[in-house]
N, C-alpha and C positions, 0 to 999 in steps of 0.2 A: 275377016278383019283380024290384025297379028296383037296379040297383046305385049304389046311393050317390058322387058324384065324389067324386074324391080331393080330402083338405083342402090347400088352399094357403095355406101362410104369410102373414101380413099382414110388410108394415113395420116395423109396431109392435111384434106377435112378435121379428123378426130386432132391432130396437130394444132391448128389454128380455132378449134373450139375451145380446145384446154389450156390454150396461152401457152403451150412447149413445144419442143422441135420435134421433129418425125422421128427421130433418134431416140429420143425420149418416150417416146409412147411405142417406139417397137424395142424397147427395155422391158418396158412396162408389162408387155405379152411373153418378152422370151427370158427375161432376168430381173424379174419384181424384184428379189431381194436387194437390188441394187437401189432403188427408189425411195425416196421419204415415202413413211405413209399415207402422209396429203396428198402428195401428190399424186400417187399411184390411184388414191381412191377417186382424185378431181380427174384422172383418164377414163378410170372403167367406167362412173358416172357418167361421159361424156358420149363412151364409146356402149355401154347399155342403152341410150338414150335414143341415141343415132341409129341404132341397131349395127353398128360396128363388130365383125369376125375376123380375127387373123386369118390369112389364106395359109393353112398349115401345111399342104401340101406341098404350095410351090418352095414356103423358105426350108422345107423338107430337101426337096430339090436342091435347092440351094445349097443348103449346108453340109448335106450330105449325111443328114442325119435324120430321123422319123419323128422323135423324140419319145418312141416308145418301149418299152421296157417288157419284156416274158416272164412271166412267173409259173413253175410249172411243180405241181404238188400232186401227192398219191390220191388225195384223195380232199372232199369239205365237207363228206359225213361225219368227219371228225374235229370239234370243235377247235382245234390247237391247232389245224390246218386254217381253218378257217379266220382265226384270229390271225396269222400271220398274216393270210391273204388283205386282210382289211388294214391291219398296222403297215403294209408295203405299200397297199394302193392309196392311203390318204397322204403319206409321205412322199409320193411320186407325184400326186395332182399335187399338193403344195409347190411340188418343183418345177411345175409345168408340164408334165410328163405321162401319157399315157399306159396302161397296164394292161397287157395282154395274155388270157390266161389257157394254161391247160391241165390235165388231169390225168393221172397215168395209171391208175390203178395198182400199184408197185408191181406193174407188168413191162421189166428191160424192153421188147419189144416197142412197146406203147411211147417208154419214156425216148427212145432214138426217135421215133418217127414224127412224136409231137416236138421234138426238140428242132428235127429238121423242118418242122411245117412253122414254125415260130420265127427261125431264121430267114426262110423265105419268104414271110409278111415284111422283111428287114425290120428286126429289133435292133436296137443298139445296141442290149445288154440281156443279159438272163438270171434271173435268182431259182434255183431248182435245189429240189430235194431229189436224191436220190437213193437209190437202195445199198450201193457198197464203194462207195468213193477211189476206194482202194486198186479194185479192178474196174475200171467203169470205161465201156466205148463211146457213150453220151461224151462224158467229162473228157478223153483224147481227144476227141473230133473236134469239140469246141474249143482246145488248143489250137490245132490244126487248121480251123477255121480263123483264130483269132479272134474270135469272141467272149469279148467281158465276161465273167460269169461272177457269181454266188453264190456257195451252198448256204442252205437253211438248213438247221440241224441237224446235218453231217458234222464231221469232224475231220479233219484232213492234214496231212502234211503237204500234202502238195497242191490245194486247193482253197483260196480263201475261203470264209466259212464264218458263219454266225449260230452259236450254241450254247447253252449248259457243257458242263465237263459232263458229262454224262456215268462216267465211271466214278467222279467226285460223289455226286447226288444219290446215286445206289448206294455205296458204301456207306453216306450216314442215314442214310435210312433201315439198313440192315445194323449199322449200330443202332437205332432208335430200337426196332423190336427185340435186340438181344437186349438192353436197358430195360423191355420189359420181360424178360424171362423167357422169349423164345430162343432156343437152340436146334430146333428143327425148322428149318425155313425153305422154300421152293419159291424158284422164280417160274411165273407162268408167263408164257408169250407165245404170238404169232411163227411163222417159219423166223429162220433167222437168217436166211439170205436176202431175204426183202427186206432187214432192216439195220443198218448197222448199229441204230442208234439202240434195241435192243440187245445185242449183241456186248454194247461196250455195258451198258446197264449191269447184265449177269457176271461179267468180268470183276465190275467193279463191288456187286452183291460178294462174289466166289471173295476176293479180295480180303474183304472185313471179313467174312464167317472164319479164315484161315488166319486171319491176327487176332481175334478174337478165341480162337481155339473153338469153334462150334463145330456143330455135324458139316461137311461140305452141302452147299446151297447144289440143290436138285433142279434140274431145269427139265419142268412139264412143259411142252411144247404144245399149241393148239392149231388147227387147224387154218385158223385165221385170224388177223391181228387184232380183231376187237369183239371177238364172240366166243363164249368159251362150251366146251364140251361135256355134256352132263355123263356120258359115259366114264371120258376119261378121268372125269375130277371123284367120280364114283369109285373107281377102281385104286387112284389114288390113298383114298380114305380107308379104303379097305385093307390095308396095310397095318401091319403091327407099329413101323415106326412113321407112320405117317406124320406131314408138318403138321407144326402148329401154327405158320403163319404162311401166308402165300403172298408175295410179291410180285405184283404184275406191272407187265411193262409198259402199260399204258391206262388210264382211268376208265376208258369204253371197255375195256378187258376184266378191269375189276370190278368195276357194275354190272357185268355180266356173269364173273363167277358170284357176286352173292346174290342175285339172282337165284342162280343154279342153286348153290348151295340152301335156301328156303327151300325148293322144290324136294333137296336130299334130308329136309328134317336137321341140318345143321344150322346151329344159330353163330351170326355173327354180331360181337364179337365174342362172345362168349364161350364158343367154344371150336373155335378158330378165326385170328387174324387175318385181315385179307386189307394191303393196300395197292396203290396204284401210282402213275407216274402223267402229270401233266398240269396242271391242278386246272381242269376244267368246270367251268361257273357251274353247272349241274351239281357236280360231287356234295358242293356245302349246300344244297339245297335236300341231300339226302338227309333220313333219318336210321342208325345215326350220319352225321357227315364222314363225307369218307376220308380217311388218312391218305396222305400221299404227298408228291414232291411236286411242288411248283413250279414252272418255266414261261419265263416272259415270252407268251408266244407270239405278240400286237408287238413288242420292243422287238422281238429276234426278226421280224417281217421288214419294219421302219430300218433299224440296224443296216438289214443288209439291203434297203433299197439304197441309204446313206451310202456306203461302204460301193455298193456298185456305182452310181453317180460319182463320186468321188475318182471312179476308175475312168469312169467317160472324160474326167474333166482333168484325166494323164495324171492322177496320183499315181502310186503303187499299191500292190495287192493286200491287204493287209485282212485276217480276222479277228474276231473277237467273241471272247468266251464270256457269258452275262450271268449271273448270278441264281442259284436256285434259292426255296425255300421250303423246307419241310414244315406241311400241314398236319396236324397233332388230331385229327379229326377223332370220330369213334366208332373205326373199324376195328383198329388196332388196341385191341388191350393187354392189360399185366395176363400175362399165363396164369390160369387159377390149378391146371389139373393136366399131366400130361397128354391121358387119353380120357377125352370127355366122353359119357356114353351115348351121346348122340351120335357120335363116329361110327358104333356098332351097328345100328339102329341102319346106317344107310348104305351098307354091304350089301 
């Protein structure tokens, strides 16, 4: 004996339950914002009820469209990725629009292949981070291909883009520690081909130390972008002119050198500064909280789901750069002493 499928509501059903035309209730699924609120709520109810599904496939079909979006980031063990990821995906379902994701571990490789396996689910559009905007064959191809795109906290001339100035945001934050008496300063960061946004940071640190008249800004390099090296920050300290405050280019980086630096018998901040760049929810939950520079990173996600949507709907290309704000936490204090002698202590 065949079991019968279950009946599916038409349209026109949910049409003639809700007192509207078919027109109006497939608004309703594909262009809410166009609807009174009553109305729109006296559909869903109608079409909740009914157990009513748009067929997304077929008006996919149809239109030539999927109506879903790529979002492809290095990495969501790091909170600032993660928040983007959530500020894109609640502003894409608002729009009706699905989010599809991937992960590239800031490996070029990685990020070409997931970008091509993205394309071929047909996305409509892409918001991607990438590692150096400037030479990139990801970012060509999707020219080439004519594919929408969006960078997240890149910076680009030739590429829309949703960011911090990033070089803006280092330089007052290396004015902030010269304002407390540091004049020996070191930026610590991951490689800096995987990240431009690192890159413009130190730029922007090197910047103010050089209108400022300080020692030129040192760049300790780590192994990896969010875990720092007890050797090398040893060997650092070990130095006659060693910093007295270490800026790092990310907050997982700085809570990893102090860290370290407890294990080396150095106290912060007391006898070394140490901030960071992102201002992730952790930071202020340390003790002390950490210093560092803030970046809307749920606004820079939404941003540029905005900003590509807008591209779907035959705007033009446009970015936009959003606002930091520097956190006064208490990693960073006044200089008391240039070489503290715990610095000796961890030679």
């Amino acid at each position: 004996m065949t079991t019968k499928p279950p009946h599916r509501p038409s349209i026109l059903e949910i049409a003639r339950k809700a007192g509207v035309s078919p027109a109006t209730v497939s608004r309703a699924f594909n262009q809410p914002g166009l609807l009174r609120a009553e109305t729109l709520a006296r559909i869903e109810s109608v079409a909740q009820r009914s157990g009513f599904r748009p067929n997304r496939v077929g008006r996919s079909l149809r239109a030539g469209r999927t109506r879903t979006i790529g979002l492809l980031l290095p990495t969501l063990s790091n909170p600032v990725f993660a928040d983007c990821f959530e500020g894109a995906e609640e502003y894409a379902r608002a729009a009706g629009y699905s989010v599809m994701m991937g992960i590239t571990g800031y490996d070029p490789s990685v990020e070409s292949a997931s970008v091509q396996a993205l394309i071929d689910h047909q996305i409509d559009g892409l918001i991607l981070t990438v590692g150096n905007p400037a030479r990139n064959a990801t970012l060509r191809a999707l020219d080439a291909a004519g594919m929408p795109h969006i960078l997240a906290y890149n910076e680009s001339g030739a590429h829309p883009f949703v960011s911090v100035d990033n070089k803006a945001a280092a330089h007052e934050m290396v004015a902030r520690l010269a304002a407390l008496g540091h004049r020996r300063i070191a930026f610590v960061s991951g490689p800096l081909p995987a990240s431009d946004r690192a890159r413009r940071r130190l730029q922007g640190a090197r910047a103010c130390a050089q209108a400022l008249g300080l020692q030129p800004v040192e760049h300790v390099p780590m192994p990896a972008h969010t875990e720092s090296s007890a050797p090398l920050l040893r060997a650092m300290l070990a130095r006659a002119d060693a910093p007295t405050a270490l800026f790092c280019s990310n907050d997982l980086l700085a809570v990893s050198v102090i860290a370290q630096m407890a294990g080396l018998g150095v106290r912060v901040p007391d006898d070394l500064a140490v901030c960071g760049f992102d201002g992730i929810g952790i930071g202020a939950l340390m003790v002390p909280p950490l210093s560092t520079v803030e970046q809307p990173s749920r606004q820079i996600g939404a941003t540029a789901c905005e900003l590509l949507l807008a591209r779907l709907r035959g705007d033009a290309p446009a970015s936009v750069r959003l606002p930091h704000r520097i956190i006064d936490g208490g990693t960073a204090a006044a200089l008391i002493s240039p070489v503290p002698s715990t610095r000796k202590r961890s030679s």
